[in-house]
Structure formats: C-alpha cells, structure tokens
C-alpha positions in Angstrom: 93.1 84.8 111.5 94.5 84.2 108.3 97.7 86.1 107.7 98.1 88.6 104.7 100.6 86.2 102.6 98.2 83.2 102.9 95.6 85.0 101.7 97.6 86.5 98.6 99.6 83.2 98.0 96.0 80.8 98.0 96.7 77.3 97.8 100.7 78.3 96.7 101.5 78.7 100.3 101.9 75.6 101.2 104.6 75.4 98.8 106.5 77.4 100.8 109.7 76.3 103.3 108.2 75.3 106.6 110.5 78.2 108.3 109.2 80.5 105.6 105.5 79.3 106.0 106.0 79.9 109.8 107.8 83.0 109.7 104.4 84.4 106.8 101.8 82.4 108.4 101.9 84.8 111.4 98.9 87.5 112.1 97.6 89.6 115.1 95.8 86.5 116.3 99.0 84.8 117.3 99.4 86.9 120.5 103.7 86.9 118.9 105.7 89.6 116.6 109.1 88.5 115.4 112.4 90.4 115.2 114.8 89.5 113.2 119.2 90.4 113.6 121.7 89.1 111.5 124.1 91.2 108.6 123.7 92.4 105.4 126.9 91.1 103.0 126.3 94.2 100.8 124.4 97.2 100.5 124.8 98.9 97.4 123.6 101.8 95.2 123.3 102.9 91.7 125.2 105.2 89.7 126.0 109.0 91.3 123.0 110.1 89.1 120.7 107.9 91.2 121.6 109.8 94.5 118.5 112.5 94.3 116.4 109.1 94.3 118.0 108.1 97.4 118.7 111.4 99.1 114.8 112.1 98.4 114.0 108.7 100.1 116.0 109.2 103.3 113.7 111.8 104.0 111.0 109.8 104.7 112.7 106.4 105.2 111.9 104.6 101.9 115.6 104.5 100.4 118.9 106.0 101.6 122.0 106.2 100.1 124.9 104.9 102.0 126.5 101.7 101.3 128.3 99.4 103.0 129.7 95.8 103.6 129.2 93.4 106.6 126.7 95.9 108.5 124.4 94.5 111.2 121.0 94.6 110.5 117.6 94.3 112.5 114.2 93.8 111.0 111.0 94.2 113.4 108.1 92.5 112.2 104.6 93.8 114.3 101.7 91.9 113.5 98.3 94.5 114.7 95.2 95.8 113.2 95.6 99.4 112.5 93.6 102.3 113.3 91.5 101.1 110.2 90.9 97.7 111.5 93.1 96.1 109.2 95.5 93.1 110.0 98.9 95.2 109.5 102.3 94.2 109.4 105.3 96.1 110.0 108.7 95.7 108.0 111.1 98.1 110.3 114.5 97.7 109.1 117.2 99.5 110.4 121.1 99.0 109.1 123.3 100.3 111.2 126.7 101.8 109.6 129.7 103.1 111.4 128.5 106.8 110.7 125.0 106.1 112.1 122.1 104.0 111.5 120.0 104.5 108.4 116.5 103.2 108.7 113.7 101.9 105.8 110.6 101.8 107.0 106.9 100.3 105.4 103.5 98.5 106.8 102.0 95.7 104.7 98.0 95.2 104.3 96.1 92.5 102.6 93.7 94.9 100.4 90.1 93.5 98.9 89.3 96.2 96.7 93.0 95.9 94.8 93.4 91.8 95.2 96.6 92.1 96.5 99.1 93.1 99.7 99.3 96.7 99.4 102.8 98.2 101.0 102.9 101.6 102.4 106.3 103.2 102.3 107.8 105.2 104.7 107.2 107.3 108.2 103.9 108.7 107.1 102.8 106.1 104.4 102.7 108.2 101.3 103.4 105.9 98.7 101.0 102.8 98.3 102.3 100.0 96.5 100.8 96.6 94.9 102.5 93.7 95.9 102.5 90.4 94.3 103.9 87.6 95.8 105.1 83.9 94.6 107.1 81.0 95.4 110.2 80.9 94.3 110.8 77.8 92.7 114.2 77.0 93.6 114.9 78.4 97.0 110.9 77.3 97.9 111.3 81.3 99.5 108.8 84.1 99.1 109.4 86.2 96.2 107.7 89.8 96.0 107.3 92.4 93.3 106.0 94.9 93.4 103.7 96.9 91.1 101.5 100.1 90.7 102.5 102.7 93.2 100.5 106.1 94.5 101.1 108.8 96.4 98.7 110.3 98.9 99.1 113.2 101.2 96.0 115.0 102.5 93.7 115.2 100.2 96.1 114.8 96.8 96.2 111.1 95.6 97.9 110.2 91.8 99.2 107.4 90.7 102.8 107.6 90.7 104.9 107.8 87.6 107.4 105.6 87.3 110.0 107.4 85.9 110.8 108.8 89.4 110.6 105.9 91.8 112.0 102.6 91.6 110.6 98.6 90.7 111.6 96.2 93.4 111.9 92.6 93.6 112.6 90.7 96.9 113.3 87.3 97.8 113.2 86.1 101.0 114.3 82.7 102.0 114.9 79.8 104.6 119.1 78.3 104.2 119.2 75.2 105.5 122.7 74.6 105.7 123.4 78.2 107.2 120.3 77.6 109.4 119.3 81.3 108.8 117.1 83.5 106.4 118.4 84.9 103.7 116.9 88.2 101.8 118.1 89.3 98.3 116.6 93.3 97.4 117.1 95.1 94.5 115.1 98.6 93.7 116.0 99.2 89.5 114.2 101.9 87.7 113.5 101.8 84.2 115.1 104.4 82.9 118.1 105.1 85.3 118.9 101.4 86.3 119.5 99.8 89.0 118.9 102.4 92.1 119.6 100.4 95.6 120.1 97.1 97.2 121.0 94.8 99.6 121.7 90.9 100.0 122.2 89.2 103.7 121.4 86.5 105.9 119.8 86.9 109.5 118.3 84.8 112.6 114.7 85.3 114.2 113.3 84.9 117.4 109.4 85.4 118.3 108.6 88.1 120.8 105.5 88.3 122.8 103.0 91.0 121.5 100.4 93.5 122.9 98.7 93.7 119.9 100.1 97.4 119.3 103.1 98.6 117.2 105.4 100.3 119.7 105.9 103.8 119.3 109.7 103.8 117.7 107.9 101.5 115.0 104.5 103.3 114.3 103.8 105.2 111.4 103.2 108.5 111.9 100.0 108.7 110.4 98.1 106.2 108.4 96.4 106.2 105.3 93.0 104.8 104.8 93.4 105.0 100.7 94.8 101.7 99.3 
C-alpha cells in the first residue's frame, strides 16, 4: 500500500532523504508504527494577546500555551485504516514540562475528493485541514503547509475563518551529522502574528503494529467529512 506522502508528493518523493523516504514511505501494510523520543530546543509562543488562541486549543489538544527549553519530547506515529477504511496516520505528540505534560494531538488522511493530505486536529477531529507537502530543497526534508481549514461537529460544518486559527508551516528533516531528525514548527496567524512553536531534534525506532491505534492514541470520535 502506498503511503499518504507518496501519494501527495508523486514523482517528488524520491527526492527525499533516504531516512525521510523511509520514515514517510510507511502505511498500514508494513505490519510497523514508529515512535519517535528526543527534545525540543525551544517551544515558544506569541505575544500575551495570543494566549485565548492557545488556551482555547489546550482544550482539545491542538495548541497549548506553555513554553519551555530543553523538554523531552515523544511523537507516536500509528499507521491503520480507520473506522472509514481510510489509511490513517497518527501524529501524537506529547512534551512533557516540569509542571506536567501538555499534549497535541492530529490524524493525517490522504483525501481524493480534496487532492491532498487532509489533517484532523485534535481529540475529537473538529478541524480539517489541507495539507500540502514538498521537498525542501536544501535540507532534502519534508516540508508541510498547511491550507483551508473547517470545522465539523455533529451536523454543523463551515469553513473556518482564518482570523481565529493559525497558518502552519513544518519542516521535518534527516541530520546527518547529528544522526537524528530534526522538526522546525511554527503556527503564525495573519493578523495577530506568530502564535506557537517549536524547533528540536529526536531518534526513532519501529515498533511492531496490530493494525489498531491504541487507546491513549485514538481519537475520540472520527469524522467522515474531509
């Protein structure tokens, strides 16, 4: 099975870093999910006016607003087909400061109808956002943006406005001198700036898979609507 960043990427993935090709390549098929420890160097926020942003995403593990230096970090990466059928990938990511872990939670989708990876946010997937994805010339890493975003809950889907979320851009790379992955995030909106952050390196290892999310990393429900 092809996995959701091949089939965005086309032809460009083989472009990639080998360790980024391997660590993207992977789907449901592969019978392995991947978790990934390491540190974040900084994680940072915007301006006190920014902190309803934040606050409002801790509630349903999208943003949060404590920062920090030099705190460990774990991203759990669960390749399954959801309750849909479709190939799914989780992005758990949980940063654990001295007054308790904060977590930031979303499930990527490869989506026909949109022609793109389609990320839903948070514990019970109520924002839907386009992802578009590229090679990063430099680093030869796996560069995301992301795009339109809607909210859904029960029956209420609009497109989201803007003005009260955030644009994010991520690069994810392979350091072959540090022999580890590196990720760069920033979250800017475009009225109120730049919102949230973080920049650090981490190891991963391959895990063998039942084909199921675990509980702890499940959503906690899933939305059909892309």
């Amino acid at each position: 099975m092809t996995s959701i960043y091949e089939r965005a990427l086309g032809s460009d993935f083989e472009r990639l870093h080998p360790r980024i090709r391997e660590r993207f390549g992977a789907s449901s098929a592969d019978g392995a999910n991947q978790i990934g420890r390491g540190s974040m160097e900084e994680i940072w926020r915007g301006r006190p006016y920014t902190l309803p942003f934040l606050c409002l995403g801790m509630w349903r593990r999208i943003m949060f607003p404590s920062r920090g230096m030099d705190v460990p970090f774990t991203v759990e990466n669960y390749f399954y087909l959801d309750s849909f059928g479709r190939e799914t990938v989780s992005w758990i990511r949980t940063f654990r400061f001295p007054h308790g872990p904060r977590r930031f939670d979303a499930y990527m989708i490869w989506s026909e109808e949109r022609g793109c990876v389609v990320d839903y946010l948070g514990t019970h997937q109520h924002l839907a956002v386009d992802i578009h994805l590229e090679v990063d010339k430099q680093t030869r890493g796996l560069r995301l943006r992301s795009g339109e975003q809607r909210f859904y809950e029960r029956r209420v889907g609009f497109r989201f406005p803007m003005a009260f979320s955030g644009n994010a851009e991520v690069c994810e790379w392979f350091d072959d001198d540090a022999d580890q992955f590196r990720i760069d995030v920033q979250v800017t909106n475009p009225r109120w700036g730049p919102l949230f952050g973080y920049r650090g390196s981490f190891d991963v290892v391959r895990v063998d898979s039942t084909g199921l999310v675990p509980p702890h990393a499940a959503p906690r429900r899933e939305e059909a609507r892309e």
